[in-house]
C-alpha atoms as an extended CHARMM CRD file, in Angstrom:
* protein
*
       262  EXT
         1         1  UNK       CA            120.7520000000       99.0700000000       86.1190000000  PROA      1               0.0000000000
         2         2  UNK       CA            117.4670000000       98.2210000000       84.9760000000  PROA      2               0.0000000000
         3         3  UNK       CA            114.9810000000      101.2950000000       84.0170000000  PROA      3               0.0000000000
         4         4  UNK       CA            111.6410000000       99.0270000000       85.1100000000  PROA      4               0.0000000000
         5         5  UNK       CA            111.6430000000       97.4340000000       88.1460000000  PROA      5               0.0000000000
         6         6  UNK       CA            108.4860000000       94.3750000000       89.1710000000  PROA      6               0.0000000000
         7         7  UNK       CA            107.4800000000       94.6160000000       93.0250000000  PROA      7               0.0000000000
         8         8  UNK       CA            105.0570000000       91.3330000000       93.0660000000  PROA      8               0.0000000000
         9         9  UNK       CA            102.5770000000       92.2780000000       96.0620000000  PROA      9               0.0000000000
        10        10  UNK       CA            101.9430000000       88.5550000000       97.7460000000  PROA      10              0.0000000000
        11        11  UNK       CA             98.9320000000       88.3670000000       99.9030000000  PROA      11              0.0000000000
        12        12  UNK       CA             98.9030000000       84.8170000000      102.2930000000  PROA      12              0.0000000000
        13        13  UNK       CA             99.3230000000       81.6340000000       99.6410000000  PROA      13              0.0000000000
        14        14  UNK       CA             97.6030000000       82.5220000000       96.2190000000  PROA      14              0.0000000000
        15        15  UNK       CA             97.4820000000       79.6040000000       93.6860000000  PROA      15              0.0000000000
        16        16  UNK       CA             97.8640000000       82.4000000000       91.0160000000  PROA      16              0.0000000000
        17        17  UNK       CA            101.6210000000       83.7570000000       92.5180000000  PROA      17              0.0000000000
        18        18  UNK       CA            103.7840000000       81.4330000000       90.5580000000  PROA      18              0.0000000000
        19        19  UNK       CA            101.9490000000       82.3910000000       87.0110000000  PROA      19              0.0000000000
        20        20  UNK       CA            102.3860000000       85.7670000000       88.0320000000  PROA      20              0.0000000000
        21        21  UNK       CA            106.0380000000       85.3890000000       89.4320000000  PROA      21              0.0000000000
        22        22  UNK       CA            106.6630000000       83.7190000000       85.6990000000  PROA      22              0.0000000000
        23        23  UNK       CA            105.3810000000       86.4190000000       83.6870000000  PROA      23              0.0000000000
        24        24  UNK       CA            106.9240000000       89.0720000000       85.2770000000  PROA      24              0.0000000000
        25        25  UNK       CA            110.3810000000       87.1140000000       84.7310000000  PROA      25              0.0000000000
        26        26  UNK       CA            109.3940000000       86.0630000000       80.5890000000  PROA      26              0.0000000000
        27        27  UNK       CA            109.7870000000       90.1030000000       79.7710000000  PROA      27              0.0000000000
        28        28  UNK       CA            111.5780000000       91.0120000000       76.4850000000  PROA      28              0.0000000000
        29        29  UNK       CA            112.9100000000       94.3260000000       78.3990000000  PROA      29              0.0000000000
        30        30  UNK       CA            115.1910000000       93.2960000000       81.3140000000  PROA      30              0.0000000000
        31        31  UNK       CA            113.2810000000       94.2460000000       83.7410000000  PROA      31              0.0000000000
        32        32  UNK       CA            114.5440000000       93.4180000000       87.7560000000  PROA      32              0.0000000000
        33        33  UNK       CA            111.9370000000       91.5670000000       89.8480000000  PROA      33              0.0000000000
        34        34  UNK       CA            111.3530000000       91.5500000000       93.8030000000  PROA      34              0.0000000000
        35        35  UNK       CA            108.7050000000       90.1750000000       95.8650000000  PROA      35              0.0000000000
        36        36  UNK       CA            106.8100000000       92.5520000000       99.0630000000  PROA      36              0.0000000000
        37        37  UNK       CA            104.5200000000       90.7310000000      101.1580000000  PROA      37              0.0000000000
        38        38  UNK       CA            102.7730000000       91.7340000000      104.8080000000  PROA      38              0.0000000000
        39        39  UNK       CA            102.1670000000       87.8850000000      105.2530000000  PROA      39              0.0000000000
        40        40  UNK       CA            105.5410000000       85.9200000000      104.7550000000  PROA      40              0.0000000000
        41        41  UNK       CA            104.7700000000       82.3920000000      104.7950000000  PROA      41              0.0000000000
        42        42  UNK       CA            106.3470000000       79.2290000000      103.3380000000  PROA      42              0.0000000000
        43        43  UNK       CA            104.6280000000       79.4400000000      100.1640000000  PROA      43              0.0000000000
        44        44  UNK       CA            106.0470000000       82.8160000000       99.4400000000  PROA      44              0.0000000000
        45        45  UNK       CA            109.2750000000       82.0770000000      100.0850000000  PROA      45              0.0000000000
        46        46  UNK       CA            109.6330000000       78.9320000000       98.4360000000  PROA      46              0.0000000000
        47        47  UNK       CA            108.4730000000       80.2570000000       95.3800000000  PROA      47              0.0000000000
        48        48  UNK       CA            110.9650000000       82.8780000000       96.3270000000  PROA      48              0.0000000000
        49        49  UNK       CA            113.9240000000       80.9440000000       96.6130000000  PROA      49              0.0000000000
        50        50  UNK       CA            112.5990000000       78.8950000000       93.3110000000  PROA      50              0.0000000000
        51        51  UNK       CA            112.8480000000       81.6940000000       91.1010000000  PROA      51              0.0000000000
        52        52  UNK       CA            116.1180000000       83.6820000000       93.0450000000  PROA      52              0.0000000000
        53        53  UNK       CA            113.9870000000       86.3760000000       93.9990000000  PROA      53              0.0000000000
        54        54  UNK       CA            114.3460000000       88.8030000000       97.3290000000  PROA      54              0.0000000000
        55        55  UNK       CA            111.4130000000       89.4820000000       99.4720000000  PROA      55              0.0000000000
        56        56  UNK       CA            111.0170000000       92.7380000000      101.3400000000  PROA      56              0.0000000000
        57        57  UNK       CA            108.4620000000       92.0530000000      104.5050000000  PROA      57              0.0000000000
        58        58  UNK       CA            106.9690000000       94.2940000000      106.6190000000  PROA      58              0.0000000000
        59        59  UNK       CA            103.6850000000       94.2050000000      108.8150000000  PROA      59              0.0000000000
        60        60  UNK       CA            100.2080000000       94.9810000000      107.3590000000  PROA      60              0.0000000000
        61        61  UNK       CA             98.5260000000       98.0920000000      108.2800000000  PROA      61              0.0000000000
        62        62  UNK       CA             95.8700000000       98.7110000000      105.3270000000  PROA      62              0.0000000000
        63        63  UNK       CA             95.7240000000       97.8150000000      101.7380000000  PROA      63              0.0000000000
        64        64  UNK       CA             97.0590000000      101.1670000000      100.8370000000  PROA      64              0.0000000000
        65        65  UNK       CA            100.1980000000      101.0000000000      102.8860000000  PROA      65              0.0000000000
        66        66  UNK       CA            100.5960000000       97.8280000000      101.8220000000  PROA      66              0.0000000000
        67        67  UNK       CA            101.0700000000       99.3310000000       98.1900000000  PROA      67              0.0000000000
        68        68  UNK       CA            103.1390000000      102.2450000000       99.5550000000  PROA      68              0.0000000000
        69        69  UNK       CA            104.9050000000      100.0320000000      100.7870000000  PROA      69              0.0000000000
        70        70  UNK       CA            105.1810000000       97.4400000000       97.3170000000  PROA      70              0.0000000000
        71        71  UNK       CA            106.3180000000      101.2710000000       95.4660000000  PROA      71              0.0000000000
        72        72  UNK       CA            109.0360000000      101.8050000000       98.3580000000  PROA      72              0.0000000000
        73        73  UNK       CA            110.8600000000       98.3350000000       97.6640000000  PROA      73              0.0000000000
        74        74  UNK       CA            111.3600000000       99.6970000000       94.1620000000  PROA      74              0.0000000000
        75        75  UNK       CA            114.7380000000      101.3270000000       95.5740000000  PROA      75              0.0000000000
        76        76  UNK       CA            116.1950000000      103.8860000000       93.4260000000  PROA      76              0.0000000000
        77        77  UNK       CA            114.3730000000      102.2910000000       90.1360000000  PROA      77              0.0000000000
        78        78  UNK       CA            112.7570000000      105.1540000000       87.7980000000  PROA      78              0.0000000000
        79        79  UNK       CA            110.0370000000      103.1160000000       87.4300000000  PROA      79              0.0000000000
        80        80  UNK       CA            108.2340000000      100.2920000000       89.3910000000  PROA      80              0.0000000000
        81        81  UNK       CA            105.2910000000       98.4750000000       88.7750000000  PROA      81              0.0000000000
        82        82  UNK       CA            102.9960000000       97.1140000000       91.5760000000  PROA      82              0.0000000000
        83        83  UNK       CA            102.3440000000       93.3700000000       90.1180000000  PROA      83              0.0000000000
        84        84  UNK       CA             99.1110000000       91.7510000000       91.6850000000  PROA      84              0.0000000000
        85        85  UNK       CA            100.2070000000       88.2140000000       92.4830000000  PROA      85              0.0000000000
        86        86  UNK       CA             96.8780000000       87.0460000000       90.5580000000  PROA      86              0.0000000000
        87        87  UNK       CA             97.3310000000       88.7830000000       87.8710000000  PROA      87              0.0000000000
        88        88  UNK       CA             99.6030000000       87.8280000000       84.3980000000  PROA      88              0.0000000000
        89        89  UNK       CA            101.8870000000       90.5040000000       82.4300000000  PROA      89              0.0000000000
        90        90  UNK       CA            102.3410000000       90.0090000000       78.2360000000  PROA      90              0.0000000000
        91        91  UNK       CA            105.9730000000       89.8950000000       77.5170000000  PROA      91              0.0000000000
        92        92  UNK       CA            105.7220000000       93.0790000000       75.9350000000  PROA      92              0.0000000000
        93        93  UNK       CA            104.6820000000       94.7970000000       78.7770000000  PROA      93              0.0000000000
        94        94  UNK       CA            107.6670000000       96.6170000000       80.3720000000  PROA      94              0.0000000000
        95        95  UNK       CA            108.8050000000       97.1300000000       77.2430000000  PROA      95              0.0000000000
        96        96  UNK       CA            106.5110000000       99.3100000000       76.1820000000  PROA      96              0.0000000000
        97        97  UNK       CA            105.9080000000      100.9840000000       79.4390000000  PROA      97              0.0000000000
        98        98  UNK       CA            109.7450000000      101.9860000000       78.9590000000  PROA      98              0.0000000000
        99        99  UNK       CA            109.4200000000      103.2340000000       75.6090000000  PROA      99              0.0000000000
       100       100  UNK       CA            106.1380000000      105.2670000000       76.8430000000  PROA      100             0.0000000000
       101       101  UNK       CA            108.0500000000      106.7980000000       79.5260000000  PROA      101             0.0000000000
       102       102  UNK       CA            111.1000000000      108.2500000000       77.2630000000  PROA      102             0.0000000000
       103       103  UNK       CA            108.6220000000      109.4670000000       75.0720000000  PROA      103             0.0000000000
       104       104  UNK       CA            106.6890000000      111.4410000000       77.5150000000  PROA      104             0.0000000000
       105       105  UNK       CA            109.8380000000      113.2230000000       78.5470000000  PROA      105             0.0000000000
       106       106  UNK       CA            109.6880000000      111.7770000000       81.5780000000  PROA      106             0.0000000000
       107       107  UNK       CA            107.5890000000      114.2980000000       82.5010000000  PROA      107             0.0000000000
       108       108  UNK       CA            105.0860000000      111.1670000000       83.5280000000  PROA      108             0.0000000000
       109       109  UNK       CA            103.6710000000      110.3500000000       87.2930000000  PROA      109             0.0000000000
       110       110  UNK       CA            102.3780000000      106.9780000000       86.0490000000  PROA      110             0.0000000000
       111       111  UNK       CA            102.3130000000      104.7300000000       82.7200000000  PROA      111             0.0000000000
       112       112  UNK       CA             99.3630000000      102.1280000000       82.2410000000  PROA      112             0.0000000000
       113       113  UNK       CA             98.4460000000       99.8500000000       79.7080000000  PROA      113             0.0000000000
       114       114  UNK       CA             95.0490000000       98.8850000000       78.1760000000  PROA      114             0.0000000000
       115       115  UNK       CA             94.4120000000       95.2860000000       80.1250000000  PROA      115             0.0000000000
       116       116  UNK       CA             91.9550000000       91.5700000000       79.6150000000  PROA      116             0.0000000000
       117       117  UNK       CA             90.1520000000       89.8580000000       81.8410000000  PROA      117             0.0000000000
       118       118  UNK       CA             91.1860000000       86.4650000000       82.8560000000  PROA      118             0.0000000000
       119       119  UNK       CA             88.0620000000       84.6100000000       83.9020000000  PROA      119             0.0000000000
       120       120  UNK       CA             87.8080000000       80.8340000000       84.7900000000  PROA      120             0.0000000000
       121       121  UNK       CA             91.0850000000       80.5600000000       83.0160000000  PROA      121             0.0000000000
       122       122  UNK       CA             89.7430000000       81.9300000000       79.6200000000  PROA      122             0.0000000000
       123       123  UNK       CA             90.9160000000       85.3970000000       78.4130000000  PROA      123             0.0000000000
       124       124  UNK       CA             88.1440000000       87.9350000000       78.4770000000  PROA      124             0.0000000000
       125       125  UNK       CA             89.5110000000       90.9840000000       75.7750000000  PROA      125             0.0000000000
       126       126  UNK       CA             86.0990000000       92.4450000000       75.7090000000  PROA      126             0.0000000000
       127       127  UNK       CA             82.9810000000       92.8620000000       78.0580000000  PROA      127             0.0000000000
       128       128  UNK       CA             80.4880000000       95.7430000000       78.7490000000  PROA      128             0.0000000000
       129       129  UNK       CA             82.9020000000       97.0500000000       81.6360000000  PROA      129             0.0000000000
       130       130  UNK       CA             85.8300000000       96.8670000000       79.6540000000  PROA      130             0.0000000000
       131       131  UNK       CA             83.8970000000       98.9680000000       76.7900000000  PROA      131             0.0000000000
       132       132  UNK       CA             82.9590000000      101.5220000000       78.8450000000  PROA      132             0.0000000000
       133       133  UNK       CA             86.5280000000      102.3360000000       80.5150000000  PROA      133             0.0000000000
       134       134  UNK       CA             87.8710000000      102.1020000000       77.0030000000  PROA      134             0.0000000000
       135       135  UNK       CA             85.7670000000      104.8050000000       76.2970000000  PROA      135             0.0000000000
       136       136  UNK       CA             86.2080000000      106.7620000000       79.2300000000  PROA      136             0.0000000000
       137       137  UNK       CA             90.3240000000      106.3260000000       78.2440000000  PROA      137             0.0000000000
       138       138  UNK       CA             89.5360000000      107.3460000000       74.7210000000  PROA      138             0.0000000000
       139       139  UNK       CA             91.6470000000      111.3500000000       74.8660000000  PROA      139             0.0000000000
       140       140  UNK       CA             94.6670000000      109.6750000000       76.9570000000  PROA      140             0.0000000000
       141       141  UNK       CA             94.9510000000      108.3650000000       73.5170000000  PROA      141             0.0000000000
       142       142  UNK       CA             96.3660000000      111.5110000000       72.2410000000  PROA      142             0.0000000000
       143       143  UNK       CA             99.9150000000      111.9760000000       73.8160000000  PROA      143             0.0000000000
       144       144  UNK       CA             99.3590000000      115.6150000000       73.3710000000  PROA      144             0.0000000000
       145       145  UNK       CA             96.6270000000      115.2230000000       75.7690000000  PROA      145             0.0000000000
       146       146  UNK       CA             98.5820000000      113.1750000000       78.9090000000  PROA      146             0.0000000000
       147       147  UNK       CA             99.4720000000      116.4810000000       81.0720000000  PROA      147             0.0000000000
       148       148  UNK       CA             96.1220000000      118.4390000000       80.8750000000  PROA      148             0.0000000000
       149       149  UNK       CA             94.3280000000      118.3270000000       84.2770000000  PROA      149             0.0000000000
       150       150  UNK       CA             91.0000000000      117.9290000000       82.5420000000  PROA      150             0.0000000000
       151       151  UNK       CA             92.1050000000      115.1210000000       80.6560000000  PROA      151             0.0000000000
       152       152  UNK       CA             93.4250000000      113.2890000000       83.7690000000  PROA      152             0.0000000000
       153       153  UNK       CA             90.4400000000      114.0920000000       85.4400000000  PROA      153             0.0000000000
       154       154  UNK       CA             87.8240000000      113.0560000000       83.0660000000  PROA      154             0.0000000000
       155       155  UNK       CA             89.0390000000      109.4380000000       82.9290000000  PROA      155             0.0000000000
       156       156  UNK       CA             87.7370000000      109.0430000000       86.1770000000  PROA      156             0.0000000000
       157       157  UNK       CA             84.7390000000      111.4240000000       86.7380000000  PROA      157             0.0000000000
       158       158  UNK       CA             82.3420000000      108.6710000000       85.9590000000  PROA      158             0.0000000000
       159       159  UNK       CA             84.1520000000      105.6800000000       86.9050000000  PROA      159             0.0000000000
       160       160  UNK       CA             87.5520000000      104.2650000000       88.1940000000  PROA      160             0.0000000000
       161       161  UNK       CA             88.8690000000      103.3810000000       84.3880000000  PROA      161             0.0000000000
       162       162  UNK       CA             92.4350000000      102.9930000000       85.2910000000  PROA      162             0.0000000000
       163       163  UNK       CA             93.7530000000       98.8560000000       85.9900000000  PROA      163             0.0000000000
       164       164  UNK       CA             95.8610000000       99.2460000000       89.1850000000  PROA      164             0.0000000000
       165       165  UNK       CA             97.7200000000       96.3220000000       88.5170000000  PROA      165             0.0000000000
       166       166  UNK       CA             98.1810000000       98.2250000000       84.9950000000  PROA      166             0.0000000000
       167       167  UNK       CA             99.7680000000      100.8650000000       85.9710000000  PROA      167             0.0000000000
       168       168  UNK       CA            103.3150000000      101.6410000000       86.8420000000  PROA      168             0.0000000000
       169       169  UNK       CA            104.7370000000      104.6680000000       88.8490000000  PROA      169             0.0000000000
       170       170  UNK       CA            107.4800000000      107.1820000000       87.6830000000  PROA      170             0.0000000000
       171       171  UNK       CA            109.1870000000      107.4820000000       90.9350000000  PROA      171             0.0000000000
       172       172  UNK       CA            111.1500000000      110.7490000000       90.4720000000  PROA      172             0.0000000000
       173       173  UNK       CA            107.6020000000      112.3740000000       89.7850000000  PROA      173             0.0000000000
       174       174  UNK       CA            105.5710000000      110.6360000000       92.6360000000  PROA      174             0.0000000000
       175       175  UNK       CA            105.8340000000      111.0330000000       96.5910000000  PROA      175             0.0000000000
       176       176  UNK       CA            104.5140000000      108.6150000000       99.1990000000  PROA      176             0.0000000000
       177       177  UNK       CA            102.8530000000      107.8970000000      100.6950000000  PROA      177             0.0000000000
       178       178  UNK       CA            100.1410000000      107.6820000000       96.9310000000  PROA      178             0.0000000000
       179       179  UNK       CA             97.2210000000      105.4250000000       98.0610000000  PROA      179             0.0000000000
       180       180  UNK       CA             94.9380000000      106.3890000000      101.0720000000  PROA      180             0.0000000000
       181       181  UNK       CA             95.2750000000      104.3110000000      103.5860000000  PROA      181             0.0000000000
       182       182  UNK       CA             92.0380000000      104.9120000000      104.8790000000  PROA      182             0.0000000000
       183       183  UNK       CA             90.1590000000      103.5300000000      102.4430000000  PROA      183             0.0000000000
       184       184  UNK       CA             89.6740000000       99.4740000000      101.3470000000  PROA      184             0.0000000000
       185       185  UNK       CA             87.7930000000       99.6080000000       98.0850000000  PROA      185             0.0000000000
       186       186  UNK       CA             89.0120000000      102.9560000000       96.3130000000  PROA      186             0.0000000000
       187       187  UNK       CA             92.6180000000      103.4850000000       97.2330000000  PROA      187             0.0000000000
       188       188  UNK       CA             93.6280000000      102.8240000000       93.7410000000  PROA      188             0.0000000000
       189       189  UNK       CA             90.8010000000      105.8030000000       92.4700000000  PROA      189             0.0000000000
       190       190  UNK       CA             91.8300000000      107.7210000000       95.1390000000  PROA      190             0.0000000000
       191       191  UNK       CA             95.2670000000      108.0140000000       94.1950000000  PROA      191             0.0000000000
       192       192  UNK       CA             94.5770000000      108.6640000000       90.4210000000  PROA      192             0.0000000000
       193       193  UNK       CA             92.2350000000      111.6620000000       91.5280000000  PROA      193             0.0000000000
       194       194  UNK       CA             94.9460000000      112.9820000000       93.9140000000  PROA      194             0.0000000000
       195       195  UNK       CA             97.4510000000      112.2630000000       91.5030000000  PROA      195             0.0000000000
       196       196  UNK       CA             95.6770000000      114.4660000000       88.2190000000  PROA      196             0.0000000000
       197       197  UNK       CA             95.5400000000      118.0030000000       90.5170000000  PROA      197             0.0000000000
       198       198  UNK       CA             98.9290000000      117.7290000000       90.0570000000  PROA      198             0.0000000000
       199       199  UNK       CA            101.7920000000      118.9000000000       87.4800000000  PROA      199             0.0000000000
       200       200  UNK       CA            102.6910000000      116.1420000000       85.1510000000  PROA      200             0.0000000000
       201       201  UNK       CA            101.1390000000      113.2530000000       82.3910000000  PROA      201             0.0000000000
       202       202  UNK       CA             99.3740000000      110.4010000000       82.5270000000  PROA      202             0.0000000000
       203       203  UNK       CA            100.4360000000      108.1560000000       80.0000000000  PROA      203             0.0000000000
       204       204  UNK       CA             98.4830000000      105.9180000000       78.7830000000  PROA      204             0.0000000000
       205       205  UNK       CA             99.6140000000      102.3610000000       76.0000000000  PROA      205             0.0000000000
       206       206  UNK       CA             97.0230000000      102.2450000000       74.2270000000  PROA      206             0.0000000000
       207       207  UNK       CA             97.4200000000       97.7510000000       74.1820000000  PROA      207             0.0000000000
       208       208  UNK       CA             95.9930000000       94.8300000000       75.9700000000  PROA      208             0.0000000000
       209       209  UNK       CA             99.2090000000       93.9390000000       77.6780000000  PROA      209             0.0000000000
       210       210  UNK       CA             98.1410000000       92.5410000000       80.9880000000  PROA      210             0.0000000000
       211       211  UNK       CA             95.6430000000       90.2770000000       82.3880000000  PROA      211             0.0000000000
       212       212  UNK       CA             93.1510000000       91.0030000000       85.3090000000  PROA      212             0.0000000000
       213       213  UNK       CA             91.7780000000       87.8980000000       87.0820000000  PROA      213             0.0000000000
       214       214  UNK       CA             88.2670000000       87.7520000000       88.0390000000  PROA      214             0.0000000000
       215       215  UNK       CA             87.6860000000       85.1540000000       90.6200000000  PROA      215             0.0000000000
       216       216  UNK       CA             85.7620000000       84.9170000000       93.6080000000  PROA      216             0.0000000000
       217       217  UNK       CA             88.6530000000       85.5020000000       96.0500000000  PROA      217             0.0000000000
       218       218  UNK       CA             89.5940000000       88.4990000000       94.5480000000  PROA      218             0.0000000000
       219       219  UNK       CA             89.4810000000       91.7170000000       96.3610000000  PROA      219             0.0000000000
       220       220  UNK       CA             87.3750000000       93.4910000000       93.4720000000  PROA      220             0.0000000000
       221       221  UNK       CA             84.6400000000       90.7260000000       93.5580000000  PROA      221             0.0000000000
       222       222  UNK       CA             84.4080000000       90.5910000000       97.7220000000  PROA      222             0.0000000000
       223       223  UNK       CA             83.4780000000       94.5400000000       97.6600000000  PROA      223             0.0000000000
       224       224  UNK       CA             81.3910000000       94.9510000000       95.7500000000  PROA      224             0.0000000000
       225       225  UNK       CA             78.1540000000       94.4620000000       97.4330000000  PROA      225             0.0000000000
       226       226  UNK       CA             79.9280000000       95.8480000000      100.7180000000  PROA      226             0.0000000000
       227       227  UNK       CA             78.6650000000       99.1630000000      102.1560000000  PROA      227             0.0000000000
       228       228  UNK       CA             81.8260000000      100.2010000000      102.0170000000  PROA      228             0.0000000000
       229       229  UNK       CA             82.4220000000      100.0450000000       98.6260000000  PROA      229             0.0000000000
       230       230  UNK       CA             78.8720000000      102.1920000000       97.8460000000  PROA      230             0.0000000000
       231       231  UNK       CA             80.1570000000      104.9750000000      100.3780000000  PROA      231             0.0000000000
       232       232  UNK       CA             83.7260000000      105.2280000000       98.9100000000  PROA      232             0.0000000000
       233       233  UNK       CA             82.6660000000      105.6820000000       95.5950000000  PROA      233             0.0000000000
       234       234  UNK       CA             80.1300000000      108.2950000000       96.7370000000  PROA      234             0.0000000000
       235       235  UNK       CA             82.8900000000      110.2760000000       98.5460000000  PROA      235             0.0000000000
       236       236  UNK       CA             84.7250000000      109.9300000000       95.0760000000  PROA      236             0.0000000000
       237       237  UNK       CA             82.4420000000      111.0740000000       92.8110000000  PROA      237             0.0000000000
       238       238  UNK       CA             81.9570000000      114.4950000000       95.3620000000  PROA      238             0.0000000000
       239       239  UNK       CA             85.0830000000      115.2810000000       94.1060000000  PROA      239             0.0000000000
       240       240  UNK       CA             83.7920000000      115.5500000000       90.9070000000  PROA      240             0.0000000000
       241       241  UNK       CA             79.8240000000      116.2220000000       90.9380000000  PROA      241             0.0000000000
       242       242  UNK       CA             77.0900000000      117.7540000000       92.8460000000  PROA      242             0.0000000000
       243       243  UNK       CA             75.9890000000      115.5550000000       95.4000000000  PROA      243             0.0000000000
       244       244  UNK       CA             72.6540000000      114.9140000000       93.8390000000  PROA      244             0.0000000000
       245       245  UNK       CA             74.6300000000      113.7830000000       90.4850000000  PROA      245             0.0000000000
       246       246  UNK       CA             77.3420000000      111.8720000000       92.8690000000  PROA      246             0.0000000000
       247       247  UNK       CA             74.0560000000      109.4590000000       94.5760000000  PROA      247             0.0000000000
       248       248  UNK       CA             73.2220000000      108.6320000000       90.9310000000  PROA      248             0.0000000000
       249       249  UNK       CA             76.5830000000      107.8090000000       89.7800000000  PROA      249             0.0000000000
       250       250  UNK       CA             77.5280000000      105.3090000000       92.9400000000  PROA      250             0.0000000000
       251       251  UNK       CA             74.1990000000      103.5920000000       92.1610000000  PROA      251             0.0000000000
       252       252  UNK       CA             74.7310000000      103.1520000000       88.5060000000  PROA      252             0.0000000000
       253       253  UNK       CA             78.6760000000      102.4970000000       88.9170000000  PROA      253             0.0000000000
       254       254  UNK       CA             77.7430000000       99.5170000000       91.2460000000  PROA      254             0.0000000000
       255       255  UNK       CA             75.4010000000       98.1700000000       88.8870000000  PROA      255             0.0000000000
       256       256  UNK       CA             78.0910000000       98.3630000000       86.4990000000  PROA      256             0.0000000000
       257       257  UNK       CA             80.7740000000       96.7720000000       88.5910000000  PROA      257             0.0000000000
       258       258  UNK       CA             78.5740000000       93.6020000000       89.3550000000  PROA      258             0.0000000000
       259       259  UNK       CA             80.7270000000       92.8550000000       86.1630000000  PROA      259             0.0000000000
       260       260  UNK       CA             83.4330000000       91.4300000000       88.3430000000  PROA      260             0.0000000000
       261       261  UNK       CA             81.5340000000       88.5860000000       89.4330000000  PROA      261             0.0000000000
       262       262  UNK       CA             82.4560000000       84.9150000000       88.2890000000  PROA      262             0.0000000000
């Protein structure tokens, strides 16, 4: 059995699915492949029975359980990773999330890579957001670092700078449900904040071996002039600052994402 299992989240009928369906099947490390969706439709299961690939359905309740539910279908599989169905995976990729994982004495509760931007079909390696989570990453570059709470933390004290659709889970260290499924804009932050309080490593490949789209559809670029998104963060950064400090930070952090438009 496989080590690495890919749960491809599919949302309604993305144009992107097959690309992402294709790069999660081109991996050098054998990884297995399933598909989870809230909203089977024809589309999905075509593709489906194109590529030989089971689908798990369930019904939608929020965005988070939806991703509980995407880490459930990984059965007994160490480790699963959460695919976005717009999103494209280097062949590399579970290969070196693998290797990670053995190395960290599998001590780990998640493994993520370093990621690009696709935007209007171009690859994006390098923008002013992208710098500035690089930086923020900069001591999960030390493995000797992974499993210190203040490392964990500090990667997201000013800013979400972990890729969801980056990272994957080490089930035998994680419980569900992980993502809050009260939220719609920070589940993924949430999760990494709940996730460093607790024993463990965050392990972090220090490579560009994903890609991100940026498109109008996306969930990223429809929040981010929501109220929603503004109050989230805010509740976030409590967690970490005063709530003087945490008013500047959500005002400067959505500045910052308005990045992720096209």
């Amino acid at each position: 059995m496989s080590e690495h299992k890919f749960v491809v989240l599919a949302y309604k009928e993305s144009e992107f699915l097959e690309d992402c369906i294709k790069s999660v099947l081109n991996q050098k490390y054998p990884s297995e492949v399933a598909i989870a969706t809230t909203t089977p439709n024809k589309h999905i299961k075509d593709l489906a029975k194109k590529y030989k690939l089971q689908v798990f359905e369930t019904k939608h309740t929020t965005i988070g359980g939806d991703f509980d539910f995407a880490i459930s279908c990984g059965g007994k599989t160490p480790l699963v990773t959460v695919a976005h169905q717009d999103d494209v995976y280097d062949s590399e990729y579970s290969a070196r999330i693998v290797e990670a994982y053995k190395k960290a004495g599998r001590k780990a509760q998640i493994i993520f890579s370093d990621y690009y931007e696709i935007r209007n079909g171009k690859k994006v390696t390098t923008n002013t957001n992208l710098k500035i989570k690089r930086i923020l990453l900069f001591p999960l570059r030390f493995r000797g670092l992974s499993g210190y709470k203040w490392a964990k933390r500090f990667v997201l004290k000013f800013g979400n700078a972990i890729c969801c659709p980056a990272v994957t889970f080490n089930t035998g260290r994680i419980k569900l449900p992980v993502f809050e499924y009260d939220m719609t804009c920070d589940v993924d932050w949430h999760a990494w904040e709940v996730l460093s309080k607790k024993a463990g490593k965050f392990v972090f490949v220090n490579e560009k071996l994903m890609g991100h789209r940026i498109h109008e559809e996306s969930e990223t670029s429809n929040t981010i002039n929501d109220d929603r998104r503004s109050a989230e963060d805010y509740e976030i950064y409590q967690r970490f600052w005063p709530k003087w400090l945490a008013r500047k930070f959500t005002k400067a952090y959505k500045n910052s994402e308005k990045s992720n438009k096209v």
